[in-house]
VMD Tcl script that builds the backbone (N, CA, C; Angstrom):
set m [mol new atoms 234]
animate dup $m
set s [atomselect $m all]
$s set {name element resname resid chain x y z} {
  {N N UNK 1 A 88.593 217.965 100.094}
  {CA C UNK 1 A 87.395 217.165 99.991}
  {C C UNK 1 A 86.429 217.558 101.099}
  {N N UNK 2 A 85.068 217.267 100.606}
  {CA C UNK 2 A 83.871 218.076 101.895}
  {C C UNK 2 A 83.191 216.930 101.892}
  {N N UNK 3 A 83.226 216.484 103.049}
  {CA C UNK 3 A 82.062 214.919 103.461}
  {C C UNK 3 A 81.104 215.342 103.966}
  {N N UNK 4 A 80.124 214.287 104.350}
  {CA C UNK 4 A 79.250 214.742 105.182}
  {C C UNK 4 A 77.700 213.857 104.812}
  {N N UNK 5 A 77.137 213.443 105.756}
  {CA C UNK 5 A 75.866 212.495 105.629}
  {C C UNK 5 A 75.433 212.534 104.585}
  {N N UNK 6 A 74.908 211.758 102.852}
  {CA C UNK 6 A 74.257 212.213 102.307}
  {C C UNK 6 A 74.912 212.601 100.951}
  {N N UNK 7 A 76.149 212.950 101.554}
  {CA C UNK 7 A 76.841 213.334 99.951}
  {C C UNK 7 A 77.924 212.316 99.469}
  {N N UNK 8 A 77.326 212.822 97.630}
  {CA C UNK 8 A 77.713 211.417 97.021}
  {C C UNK 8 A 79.488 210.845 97.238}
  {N N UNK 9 A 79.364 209.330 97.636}
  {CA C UNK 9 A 80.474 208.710 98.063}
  {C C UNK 9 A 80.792 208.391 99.243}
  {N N UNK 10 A 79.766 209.302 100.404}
  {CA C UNK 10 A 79.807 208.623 101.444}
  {C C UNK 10 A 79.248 207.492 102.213}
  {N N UNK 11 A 80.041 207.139 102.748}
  {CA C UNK 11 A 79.720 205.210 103.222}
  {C C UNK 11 A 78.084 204.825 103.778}
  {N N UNK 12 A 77.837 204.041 103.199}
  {CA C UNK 12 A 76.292 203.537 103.825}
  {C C UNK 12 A 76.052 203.602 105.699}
  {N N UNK 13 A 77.232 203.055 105.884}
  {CA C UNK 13 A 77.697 202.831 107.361}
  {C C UNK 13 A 78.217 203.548 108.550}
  {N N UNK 14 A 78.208 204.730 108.726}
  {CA C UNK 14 A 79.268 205.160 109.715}
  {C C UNK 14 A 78.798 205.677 111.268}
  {N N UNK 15 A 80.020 205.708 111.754}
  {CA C UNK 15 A 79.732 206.100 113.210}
  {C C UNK 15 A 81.004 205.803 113.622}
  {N N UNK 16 A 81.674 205.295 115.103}
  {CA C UNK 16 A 82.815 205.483 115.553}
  {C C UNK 16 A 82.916 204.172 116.556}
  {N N UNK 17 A 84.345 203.994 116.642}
  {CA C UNK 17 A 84.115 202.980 117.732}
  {C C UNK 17 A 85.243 203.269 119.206}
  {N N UNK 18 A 85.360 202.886 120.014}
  {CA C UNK 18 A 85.904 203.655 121.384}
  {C C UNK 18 A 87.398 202.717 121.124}
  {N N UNK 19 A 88.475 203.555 121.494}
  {CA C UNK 19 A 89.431 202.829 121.557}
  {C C UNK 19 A 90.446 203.843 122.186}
  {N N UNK 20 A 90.790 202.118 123.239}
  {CA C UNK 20 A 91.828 202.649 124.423}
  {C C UNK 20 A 92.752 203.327 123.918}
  {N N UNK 21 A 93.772 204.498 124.249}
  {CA C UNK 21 A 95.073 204.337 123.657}
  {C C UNK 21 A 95.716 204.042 124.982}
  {N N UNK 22 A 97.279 203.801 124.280}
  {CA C UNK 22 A 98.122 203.249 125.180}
  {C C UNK 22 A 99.047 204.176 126.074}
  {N N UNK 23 A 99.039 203.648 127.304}
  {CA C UNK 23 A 100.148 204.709 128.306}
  {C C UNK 23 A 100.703 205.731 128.034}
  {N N UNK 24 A 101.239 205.610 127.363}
  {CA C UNK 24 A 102.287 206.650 126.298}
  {C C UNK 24 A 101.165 207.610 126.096}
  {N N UNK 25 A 100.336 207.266 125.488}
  {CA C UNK 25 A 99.123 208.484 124.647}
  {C C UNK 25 A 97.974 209.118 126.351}
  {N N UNK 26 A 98.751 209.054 127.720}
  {CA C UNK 26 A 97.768 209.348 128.137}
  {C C UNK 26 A 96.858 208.199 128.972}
  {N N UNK 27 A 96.150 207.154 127.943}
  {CA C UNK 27 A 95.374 205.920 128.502}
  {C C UNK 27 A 94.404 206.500 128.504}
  {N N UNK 28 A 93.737 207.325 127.885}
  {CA C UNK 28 A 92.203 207.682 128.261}
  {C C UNK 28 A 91.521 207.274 126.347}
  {N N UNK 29 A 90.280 206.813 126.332}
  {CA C UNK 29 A 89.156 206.352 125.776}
  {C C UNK 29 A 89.419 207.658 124.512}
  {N N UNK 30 A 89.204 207.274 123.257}
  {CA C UNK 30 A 88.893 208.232 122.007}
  {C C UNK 30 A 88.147 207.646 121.315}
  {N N UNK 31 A 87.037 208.237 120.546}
  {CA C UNK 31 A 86.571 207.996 119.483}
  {C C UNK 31 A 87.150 207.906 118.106}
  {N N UNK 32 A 87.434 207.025 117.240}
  {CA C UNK 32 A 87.689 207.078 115.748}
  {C C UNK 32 A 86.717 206.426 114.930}
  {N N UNK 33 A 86.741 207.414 113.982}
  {CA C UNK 33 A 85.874 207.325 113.183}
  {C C UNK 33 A 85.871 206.127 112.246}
  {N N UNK 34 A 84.538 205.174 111.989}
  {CA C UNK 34 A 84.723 204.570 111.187}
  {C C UNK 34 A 83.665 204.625 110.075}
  {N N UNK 35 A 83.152 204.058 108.910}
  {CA C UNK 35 A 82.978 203.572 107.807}
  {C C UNK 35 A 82.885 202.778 107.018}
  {N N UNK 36 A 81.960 202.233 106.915}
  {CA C UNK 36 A 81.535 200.818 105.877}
  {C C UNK 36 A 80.832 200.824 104.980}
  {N N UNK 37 A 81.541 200.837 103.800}
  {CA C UNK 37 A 80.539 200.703 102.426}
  {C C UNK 37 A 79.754 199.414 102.120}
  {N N UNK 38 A 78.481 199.256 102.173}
  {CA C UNK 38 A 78.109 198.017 101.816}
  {C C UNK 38 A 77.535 197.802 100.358}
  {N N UNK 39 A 78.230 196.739 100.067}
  {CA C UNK 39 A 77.650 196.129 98.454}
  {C C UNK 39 A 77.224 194.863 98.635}
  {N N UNK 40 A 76.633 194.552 97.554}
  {CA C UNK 40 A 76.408 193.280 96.931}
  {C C UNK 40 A 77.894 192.217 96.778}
  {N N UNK 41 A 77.465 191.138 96.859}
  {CA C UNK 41 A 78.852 190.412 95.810}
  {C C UNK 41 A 79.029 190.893 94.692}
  {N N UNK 42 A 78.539 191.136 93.931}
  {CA C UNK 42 A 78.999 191.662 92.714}
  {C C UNK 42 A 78.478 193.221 92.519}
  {N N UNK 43 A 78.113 194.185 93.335}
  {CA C UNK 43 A 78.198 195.781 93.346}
  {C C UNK 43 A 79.563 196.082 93.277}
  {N N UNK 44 A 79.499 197.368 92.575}
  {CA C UNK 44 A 80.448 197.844 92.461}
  {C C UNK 44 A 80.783 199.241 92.615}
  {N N UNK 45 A 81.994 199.480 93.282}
  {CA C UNK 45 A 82.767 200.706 94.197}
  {C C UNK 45 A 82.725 202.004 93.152}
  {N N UNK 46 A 81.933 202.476 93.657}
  {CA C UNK 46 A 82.059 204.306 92.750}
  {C C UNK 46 A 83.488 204.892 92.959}
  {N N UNK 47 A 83.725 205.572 92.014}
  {CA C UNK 47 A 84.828 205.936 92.188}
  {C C UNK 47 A 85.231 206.740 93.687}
  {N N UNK 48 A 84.168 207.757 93.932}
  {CA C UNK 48 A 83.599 208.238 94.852}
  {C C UNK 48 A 83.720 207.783 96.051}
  {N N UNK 49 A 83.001 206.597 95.982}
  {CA C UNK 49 A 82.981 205.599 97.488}
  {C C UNK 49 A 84.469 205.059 97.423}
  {N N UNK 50 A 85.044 205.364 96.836}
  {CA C UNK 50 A 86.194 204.288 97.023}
  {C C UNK 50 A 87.304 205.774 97.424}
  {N N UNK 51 A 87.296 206.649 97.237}
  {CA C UNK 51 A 87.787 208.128 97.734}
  {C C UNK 51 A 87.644 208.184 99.010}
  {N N UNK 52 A 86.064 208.236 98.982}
  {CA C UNK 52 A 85.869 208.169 101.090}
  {C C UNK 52 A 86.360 207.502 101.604}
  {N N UNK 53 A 86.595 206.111 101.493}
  {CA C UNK 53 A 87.004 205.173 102.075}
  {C C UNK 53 A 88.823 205.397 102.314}
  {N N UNK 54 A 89.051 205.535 101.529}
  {CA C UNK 54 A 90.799 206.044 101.397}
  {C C UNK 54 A 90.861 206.998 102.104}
  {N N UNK 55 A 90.347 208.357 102.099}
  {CA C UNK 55 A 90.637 209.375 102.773}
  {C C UNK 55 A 90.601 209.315 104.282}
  {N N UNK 56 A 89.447 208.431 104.502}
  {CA C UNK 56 A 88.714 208.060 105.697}
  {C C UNK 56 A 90.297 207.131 106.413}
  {N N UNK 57 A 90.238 206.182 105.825}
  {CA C UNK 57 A 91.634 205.438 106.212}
  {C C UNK 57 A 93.026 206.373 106.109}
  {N N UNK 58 A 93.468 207.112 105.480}
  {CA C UNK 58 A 94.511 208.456 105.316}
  {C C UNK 58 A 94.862 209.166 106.472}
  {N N UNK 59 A 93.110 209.735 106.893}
  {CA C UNK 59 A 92.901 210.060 108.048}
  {C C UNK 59 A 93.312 209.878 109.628}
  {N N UNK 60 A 93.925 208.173 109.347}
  {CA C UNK 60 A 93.513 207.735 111.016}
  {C C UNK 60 A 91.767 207.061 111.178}
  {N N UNK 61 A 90.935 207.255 110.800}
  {CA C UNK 61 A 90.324 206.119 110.717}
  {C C UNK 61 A 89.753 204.925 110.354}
  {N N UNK 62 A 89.008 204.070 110.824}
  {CA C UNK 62 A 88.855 202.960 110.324}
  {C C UNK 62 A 87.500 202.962 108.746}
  {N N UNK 63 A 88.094 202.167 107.802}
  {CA C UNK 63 A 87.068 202.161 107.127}
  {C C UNK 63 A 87.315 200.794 105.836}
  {N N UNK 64 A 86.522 200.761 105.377}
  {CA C UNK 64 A 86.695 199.861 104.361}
  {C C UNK 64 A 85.080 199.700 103.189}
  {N N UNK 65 A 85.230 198.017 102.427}
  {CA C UNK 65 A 84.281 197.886 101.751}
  {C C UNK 65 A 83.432 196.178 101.900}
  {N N UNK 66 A 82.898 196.268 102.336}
  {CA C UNK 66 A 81.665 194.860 103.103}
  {C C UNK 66 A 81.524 194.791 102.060}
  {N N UNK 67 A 81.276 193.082 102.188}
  {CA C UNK 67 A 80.043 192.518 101.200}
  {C C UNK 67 A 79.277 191.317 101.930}
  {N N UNK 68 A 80.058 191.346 103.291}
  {CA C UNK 68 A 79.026 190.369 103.813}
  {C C UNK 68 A 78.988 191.358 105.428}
  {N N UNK 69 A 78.477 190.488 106.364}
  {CA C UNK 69 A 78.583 191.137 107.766}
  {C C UNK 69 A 79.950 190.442 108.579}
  {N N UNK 70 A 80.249 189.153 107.771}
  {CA C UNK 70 A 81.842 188.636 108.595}
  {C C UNK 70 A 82.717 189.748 107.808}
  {N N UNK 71 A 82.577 190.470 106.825}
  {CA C UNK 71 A 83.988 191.516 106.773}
  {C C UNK 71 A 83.411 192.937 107.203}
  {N N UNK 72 A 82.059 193.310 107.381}
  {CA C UNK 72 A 81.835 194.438 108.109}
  {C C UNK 72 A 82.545 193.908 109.625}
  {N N UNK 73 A 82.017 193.091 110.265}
  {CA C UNK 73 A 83.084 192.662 111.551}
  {C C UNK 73 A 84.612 192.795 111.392}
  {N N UNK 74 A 85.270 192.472 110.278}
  {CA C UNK 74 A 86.518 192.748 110.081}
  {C C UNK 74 A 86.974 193.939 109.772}
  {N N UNK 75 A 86.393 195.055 109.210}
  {CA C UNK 75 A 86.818 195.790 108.786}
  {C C UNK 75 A 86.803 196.644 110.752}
  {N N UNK 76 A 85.335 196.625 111.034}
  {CA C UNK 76 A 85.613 196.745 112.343}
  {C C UNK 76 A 86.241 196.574 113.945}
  {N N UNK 77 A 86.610 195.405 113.935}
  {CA C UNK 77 A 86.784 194.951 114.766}
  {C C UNK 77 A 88.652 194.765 114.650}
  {N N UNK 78 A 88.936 195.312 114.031}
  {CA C UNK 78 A 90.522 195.169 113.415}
  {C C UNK 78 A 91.368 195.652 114.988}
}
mol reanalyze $m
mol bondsrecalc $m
mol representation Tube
mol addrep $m
């Protein structure tokens, strides 16, 4: 699969958020990538968008599908 800003299925939303790892890993700051598809209450997931989102999560990073901003916070803030 080839992602990338712009092409169809990728998330309305993305960018990364900083996260510690733990002792074991070192303890120093990484970026992972995250992803948020935003819809309507009743929009609905392209097959496409719903690929990115999986792969994206497959990956190691964070991602999911909003329909309000309390589950964009959740999907983020996990």
């Amino acid at each position: 699969m080839q992602f990338g800003v712009g092409n169809p299925g990728g998330s309305d939303l993305i960018g990364y958020r900083k996260v510690t790892v733990t002792p074991e890993m070192v303890g120093q700051d990484v970026a992972v990538f995250a992803a948020v598809e935003v819809k309507t209450a009743r929009g609905r997931v392209r097959p496409e968008q719903q690929r990115f989102v999986d792969h994206i999560r497959n990956a190691g990073g964070i991602a999911g599908i909003a329909r309000s901003v309390d589950e964009a916070r959740g999907i983020l803030l996990v």
